[in-house]
VOROSE-703843 format. One record per atom (N, C-alpha, C): residue number from 1; residue in one letter; atom name; x, y, z. Coordinates in nm, 3 decimals, always signed. Layout:
+-----+------+------+---------+---------+---------+
: pos : code : site :       X :       Y :       Z :
+-----+------+------+---------+---------+---------+
: NUM :    A :   CA :       X :       Y :       Z :
...
+-----+------+------+---------+---------+---------+
This chain:
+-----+------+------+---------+---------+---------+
: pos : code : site :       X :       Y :       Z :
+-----+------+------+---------+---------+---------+
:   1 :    X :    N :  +0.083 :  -0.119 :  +0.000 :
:   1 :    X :   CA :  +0.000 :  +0.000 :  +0.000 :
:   1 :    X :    C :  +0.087 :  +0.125 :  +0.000 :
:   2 :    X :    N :  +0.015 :  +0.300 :  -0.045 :
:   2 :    X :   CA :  +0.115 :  +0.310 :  -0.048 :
:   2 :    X :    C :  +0.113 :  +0.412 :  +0.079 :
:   3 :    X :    N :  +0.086 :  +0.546 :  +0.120 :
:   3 :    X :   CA :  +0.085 :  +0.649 :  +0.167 :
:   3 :    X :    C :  -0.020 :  +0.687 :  +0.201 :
:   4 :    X :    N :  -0.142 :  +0.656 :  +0.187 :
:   4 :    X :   CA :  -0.286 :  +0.715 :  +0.176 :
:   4 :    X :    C :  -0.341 :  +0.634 :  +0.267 :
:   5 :    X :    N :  -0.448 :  +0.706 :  +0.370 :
:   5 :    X :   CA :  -0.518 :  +0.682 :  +0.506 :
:   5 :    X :    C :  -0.579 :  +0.553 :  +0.473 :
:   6 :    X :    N :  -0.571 :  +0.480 :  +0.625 :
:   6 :    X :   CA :  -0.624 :  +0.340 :  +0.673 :
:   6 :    X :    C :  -0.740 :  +0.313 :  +0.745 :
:   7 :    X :    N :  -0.822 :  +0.234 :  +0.670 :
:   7 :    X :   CA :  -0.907 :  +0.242 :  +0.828 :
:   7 :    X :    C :  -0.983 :  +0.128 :  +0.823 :
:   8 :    X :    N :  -1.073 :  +0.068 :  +0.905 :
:   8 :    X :   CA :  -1.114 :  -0.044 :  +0.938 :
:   8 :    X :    C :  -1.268 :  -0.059 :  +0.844 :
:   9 :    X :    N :  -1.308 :  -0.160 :  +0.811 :
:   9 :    X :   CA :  -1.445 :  -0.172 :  +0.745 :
:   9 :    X :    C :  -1.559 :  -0.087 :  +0.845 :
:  10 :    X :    N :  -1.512 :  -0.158 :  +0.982 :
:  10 :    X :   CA :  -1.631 :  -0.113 :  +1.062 :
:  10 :    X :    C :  -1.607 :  +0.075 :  +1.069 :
:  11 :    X :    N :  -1.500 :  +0.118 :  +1.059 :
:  11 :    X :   CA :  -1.484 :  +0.288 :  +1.069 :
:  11 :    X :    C :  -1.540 :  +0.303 :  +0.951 :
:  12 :    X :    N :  -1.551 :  +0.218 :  +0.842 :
:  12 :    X :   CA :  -1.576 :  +0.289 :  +0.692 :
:  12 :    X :    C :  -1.700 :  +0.316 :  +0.706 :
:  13 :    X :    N :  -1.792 :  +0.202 :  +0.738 :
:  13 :    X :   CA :  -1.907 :  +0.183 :  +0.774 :
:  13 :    X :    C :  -1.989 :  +0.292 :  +0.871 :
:  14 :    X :    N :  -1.919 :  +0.360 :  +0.971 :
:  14 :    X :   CA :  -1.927 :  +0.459 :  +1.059 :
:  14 :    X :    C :  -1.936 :  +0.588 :  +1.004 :
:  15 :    X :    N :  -1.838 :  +0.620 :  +0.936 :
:  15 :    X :   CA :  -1.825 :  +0.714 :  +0.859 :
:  15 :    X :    C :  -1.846 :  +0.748 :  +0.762 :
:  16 :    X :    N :  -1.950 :  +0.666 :  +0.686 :
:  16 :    X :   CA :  -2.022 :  +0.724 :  +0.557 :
:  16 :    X :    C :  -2.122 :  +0.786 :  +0.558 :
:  17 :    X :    N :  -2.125 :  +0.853 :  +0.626 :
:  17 :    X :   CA :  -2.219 :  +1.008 :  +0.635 :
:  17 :    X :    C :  -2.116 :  +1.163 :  +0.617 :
:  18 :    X :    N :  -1.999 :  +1.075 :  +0.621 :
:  18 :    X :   CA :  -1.904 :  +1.187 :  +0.648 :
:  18 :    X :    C :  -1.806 :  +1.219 :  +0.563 :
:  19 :    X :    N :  -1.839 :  +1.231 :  +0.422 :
:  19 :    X :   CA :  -1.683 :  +1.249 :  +0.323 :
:  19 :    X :    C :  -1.553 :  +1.294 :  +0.365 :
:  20 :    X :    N :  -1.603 :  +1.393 :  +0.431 :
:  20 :    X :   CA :  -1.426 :  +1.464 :  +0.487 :
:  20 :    X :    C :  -1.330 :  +1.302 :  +0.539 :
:  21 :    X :    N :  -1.400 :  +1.258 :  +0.584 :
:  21 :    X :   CA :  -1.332 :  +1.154 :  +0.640 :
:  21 :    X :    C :  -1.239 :  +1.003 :  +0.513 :
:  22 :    X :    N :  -1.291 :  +1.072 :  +0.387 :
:  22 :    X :   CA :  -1.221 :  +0.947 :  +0.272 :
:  22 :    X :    C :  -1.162 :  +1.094 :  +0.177 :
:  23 :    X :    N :  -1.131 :  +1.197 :  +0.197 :
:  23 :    X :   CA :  -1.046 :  +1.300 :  +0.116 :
:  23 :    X :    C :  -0.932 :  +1.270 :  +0.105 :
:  24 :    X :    N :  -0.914 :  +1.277 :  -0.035 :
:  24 :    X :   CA :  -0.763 :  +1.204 :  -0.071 :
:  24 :    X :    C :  -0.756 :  +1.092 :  -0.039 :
:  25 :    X :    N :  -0.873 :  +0.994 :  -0.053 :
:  25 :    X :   CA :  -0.889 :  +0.818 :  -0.081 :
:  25 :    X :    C :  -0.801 :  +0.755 :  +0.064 :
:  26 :    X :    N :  -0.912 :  +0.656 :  +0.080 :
:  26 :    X :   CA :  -0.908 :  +0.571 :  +0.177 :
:  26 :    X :    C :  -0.843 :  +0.409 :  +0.171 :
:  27 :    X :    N :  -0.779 :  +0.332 :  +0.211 :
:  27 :    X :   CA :  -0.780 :  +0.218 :  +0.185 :
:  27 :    X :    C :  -0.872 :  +0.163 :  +0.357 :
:  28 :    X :    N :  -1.018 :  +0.081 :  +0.247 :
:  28 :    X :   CA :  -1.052 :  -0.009 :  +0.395 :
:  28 :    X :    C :  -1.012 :  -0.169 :  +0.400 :
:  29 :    X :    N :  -0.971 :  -0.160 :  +0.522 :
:  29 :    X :   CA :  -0.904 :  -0.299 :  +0.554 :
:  29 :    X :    C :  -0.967 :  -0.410 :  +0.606 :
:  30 :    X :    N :  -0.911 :  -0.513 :  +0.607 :
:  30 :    X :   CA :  -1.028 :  -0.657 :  +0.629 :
:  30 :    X :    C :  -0.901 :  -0.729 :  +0.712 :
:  31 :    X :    N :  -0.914 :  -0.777 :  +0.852 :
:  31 :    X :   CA :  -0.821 :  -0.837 :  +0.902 :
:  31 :    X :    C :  -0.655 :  -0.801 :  +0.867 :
:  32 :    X :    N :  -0.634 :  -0.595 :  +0.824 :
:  32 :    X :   CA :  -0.510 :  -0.554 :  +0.799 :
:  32 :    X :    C :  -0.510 :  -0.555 :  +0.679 :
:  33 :    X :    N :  -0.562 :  -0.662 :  +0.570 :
:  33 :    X :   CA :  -0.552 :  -0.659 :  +0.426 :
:  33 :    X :    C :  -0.632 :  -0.525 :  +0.378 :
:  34 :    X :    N :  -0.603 :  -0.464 :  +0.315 :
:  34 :    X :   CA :  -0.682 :  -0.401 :  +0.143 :
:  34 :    X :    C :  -0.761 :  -0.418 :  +0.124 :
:  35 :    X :    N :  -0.910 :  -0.401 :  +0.112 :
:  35 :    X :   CA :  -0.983 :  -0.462 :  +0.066 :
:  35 :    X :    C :  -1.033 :  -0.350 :  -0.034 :
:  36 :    X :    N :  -1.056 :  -0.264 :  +0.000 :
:  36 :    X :   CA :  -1.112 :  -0.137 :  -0.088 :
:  36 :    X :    C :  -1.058 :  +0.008 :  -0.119 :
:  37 :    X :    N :  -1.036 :  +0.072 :  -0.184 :
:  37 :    X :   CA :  -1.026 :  +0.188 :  -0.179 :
:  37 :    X :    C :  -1.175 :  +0.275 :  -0.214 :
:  38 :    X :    N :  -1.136 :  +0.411 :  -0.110 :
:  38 :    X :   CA :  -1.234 :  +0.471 :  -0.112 :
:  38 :    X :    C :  -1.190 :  +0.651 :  -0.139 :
:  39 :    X :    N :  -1.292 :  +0.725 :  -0.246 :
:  39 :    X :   CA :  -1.253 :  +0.868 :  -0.229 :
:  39 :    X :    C :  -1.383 :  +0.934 :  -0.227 :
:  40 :    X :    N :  -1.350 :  +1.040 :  -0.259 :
:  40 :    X :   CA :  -1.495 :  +1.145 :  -0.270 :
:  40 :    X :    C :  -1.561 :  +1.135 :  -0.390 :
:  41 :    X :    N :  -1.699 :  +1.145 :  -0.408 :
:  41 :    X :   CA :  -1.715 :  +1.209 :  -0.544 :
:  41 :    X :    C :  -1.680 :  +1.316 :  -0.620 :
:  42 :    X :    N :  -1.648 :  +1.389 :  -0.599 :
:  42 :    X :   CA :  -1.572 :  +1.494 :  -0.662 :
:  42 :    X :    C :  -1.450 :  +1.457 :  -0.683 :
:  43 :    X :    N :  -1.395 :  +1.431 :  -0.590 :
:  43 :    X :   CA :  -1.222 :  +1.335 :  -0.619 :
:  43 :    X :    C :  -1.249 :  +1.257 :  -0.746 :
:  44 :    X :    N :  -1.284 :  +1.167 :  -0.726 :
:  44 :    X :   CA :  -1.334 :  +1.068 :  -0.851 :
:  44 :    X :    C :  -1.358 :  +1.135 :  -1.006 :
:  45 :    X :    N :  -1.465 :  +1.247 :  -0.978 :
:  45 :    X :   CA :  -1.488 :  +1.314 :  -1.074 :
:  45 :    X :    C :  -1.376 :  +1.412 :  -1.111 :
:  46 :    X :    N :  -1.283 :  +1.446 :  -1.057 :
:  46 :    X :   CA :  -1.185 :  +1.543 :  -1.127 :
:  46 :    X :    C :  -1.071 :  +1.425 :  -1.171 :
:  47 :    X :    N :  -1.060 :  +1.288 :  -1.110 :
:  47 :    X :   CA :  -0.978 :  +1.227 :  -1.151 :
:  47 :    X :    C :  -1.001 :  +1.156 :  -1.289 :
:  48 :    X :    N :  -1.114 :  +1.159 :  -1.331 :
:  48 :    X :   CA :  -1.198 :  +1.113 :  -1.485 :
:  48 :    X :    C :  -1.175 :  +1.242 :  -1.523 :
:  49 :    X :    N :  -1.183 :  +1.330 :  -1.572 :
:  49 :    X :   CA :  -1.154 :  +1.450 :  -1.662 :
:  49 :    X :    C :  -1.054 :  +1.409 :  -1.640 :
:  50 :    X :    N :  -0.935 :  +1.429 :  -1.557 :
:  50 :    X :   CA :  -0.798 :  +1.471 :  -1.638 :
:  50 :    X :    C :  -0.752 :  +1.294 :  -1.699 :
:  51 :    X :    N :  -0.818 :  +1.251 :  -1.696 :
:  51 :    X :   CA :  -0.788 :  +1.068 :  -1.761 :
:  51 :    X :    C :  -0.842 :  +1.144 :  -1.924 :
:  52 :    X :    N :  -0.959 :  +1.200 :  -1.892 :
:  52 :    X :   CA :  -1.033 :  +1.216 :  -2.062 :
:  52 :    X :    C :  -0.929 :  +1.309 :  -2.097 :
:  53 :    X :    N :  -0.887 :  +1.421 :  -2.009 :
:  53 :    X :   CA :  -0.816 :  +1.491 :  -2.088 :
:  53 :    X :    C :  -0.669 :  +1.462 :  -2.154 :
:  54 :    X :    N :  -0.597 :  +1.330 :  -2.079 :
:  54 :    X :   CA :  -0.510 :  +1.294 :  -2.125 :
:  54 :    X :    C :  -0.494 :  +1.238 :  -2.304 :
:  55 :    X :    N :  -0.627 :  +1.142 :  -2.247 :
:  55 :    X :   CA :  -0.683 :  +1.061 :  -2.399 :
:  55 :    X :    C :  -0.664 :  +1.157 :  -2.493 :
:  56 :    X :    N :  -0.717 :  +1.311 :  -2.467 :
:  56 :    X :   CA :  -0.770 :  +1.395 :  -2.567 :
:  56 :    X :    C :  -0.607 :  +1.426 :  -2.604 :
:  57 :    X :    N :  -0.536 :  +1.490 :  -2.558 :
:  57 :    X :   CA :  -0.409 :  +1.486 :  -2.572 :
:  57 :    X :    C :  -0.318 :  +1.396 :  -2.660 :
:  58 :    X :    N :  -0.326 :  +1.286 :  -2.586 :
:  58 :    X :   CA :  -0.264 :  +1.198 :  -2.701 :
:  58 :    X :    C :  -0.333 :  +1.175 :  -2.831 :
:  59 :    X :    N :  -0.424 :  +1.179 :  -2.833 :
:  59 :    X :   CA :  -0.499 :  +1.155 :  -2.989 :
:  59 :    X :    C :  -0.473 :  +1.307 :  -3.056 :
:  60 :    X :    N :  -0.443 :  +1.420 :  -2.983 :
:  60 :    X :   CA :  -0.416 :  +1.525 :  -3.063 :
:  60 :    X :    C :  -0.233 :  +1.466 :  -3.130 :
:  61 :    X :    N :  -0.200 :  +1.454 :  -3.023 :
:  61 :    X :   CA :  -0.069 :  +1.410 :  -3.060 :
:  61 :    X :    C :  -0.010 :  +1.324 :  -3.177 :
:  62 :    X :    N :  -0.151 :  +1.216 :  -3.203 :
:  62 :    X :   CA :  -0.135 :  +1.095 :  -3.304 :
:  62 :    X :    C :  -0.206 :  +1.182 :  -3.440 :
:  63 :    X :    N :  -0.264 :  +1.295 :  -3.415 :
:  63 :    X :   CA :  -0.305 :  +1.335 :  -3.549 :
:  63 :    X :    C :  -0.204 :  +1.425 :  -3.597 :
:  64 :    X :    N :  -0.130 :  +1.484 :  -3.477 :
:  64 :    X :   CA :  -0.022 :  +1.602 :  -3.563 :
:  64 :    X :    C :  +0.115 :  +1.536 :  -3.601 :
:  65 :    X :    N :  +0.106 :  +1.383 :  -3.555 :
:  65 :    X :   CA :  +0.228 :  +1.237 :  -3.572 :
:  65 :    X :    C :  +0.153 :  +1.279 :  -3.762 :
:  66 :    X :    N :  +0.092 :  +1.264 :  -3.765 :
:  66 :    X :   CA :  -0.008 :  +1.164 :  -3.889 :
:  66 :    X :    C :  +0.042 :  +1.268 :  -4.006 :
:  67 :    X :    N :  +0.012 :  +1.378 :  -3.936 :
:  67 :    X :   CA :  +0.023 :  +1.504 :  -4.059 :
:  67 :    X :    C :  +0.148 :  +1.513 :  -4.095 :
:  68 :    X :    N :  +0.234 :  +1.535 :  -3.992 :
:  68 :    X :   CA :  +0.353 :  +1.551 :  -3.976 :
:  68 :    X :    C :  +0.446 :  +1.464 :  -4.088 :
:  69 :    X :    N :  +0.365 :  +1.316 :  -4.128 :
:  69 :    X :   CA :  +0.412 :  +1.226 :  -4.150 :
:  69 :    X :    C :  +0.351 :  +1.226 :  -4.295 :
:  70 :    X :    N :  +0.269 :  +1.267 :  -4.305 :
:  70 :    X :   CA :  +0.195 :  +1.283 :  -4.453 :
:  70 :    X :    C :  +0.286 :  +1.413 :  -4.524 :
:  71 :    X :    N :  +0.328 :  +1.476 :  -4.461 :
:  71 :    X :   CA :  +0.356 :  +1.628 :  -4.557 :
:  71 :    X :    C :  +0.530 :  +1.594 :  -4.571 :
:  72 :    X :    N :  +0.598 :  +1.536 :  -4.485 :
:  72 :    X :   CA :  +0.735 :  +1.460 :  -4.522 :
:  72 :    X :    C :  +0.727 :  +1.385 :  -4.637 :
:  73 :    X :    N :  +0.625 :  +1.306 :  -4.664 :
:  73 :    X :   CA :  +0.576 :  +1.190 :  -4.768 :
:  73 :    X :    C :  +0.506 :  +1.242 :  -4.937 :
:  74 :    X :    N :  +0.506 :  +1.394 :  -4.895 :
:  74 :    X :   CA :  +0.420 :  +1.473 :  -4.997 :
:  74 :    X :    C :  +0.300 :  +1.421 :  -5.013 :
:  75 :    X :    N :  +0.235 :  +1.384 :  -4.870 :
:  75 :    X :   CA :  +0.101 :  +1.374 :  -4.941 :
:  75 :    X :    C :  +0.055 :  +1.512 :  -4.875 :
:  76 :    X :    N :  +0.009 :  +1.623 :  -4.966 :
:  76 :    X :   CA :  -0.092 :  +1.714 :  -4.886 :
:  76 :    X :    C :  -0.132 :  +1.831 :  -4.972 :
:  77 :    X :    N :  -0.230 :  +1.922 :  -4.898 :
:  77 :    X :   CA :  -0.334 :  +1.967 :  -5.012 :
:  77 :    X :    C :  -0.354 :  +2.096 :  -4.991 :
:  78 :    X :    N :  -0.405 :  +2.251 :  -5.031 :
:  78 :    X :   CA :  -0.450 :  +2.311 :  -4.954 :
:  78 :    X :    C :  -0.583 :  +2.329 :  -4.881 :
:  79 :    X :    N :  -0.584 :  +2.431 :  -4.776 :
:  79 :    X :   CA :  -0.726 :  +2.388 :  -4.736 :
:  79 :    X :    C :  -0.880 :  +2.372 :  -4.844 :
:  80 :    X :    N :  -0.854 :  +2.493 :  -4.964 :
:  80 :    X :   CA :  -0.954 :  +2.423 :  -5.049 :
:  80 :    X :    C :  -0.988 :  +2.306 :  -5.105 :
:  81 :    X :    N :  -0.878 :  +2.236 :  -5.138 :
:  81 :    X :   CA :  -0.826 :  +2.125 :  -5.192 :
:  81 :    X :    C :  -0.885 :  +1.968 :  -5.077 :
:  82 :    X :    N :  -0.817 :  +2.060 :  -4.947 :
:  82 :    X :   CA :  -0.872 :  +1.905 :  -4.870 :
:  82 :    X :    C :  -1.018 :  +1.931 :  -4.793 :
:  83 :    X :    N :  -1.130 :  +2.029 :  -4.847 :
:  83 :    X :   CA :  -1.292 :  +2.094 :  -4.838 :
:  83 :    X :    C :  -1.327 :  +2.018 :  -4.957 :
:  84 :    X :    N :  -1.264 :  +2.059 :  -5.041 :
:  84 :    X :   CA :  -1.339 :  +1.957 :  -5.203 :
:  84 :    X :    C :  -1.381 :  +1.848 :  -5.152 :
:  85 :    X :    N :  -1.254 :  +1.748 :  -5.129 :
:  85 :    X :   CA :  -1.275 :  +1.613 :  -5.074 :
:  85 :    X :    C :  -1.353 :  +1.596 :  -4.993 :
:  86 :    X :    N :  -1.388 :  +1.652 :  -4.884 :
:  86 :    X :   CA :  -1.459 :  +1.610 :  -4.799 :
:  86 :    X :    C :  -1.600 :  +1.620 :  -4.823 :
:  87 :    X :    N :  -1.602 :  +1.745 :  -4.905 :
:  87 :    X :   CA :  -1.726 :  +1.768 :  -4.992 :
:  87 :    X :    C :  -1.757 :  +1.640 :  -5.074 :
:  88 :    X :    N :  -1.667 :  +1.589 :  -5.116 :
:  88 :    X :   CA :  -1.690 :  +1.466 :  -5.256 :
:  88 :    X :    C :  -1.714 :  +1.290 :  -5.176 :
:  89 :    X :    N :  -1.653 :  +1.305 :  -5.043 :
:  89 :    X :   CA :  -1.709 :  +1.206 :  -4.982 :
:  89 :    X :    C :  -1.803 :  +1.178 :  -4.919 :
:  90 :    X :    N :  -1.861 :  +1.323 :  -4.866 :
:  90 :    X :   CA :  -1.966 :  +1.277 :  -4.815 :
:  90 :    X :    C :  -2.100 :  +1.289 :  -4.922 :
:  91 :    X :    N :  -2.053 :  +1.310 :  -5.023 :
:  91 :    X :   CA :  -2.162 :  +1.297 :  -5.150 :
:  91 :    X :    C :  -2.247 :  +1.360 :  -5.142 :
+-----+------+------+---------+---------+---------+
């Protein structure tokens, strides 16, 4: 485990009326073992955005890889040029 507060099933159990008490995530324990981790909802929820925002990041990253990699290769167009197309595919 690593650094982050301990506490017993039966305290978890006690204290779920009380968020302040799992801020900055809980591990509850079962005879000393791990059994759960616990945080806030809001914790949780800011820890999903910056996960999405990572995703968003790297996929920006794999498209400016892509371009990057197309215009070394001479494939590329100007912006009228690559509006036509998109115009012509979607029919």
């Amino acid at each position: 485990m690593s650094n982050k507060a301990t506490m017993s099933q039966k305290a978890a159990r006690e204290g779920l009326g009380n968020p302040q008490l799992f801020e900055g995530g809980v591990y509850v324990t079962k005879n000393g073992v791990a059994e759960l981790f616990v945080q806030t909802a809001a914790e949780r929820e800011a820890e999903l955005n910056e996960l999405a925002r990572e995703r968003e990041l790297n996929a920006l990253g794999k498209i400016l890889m892509r371009g990057k990699n197309d215009i070394a290769q001479g494939r590329k167009s100007t912006p009228e040029e690559a509006l036509k197309i998109l115009r012509e595919t979607k029919g």
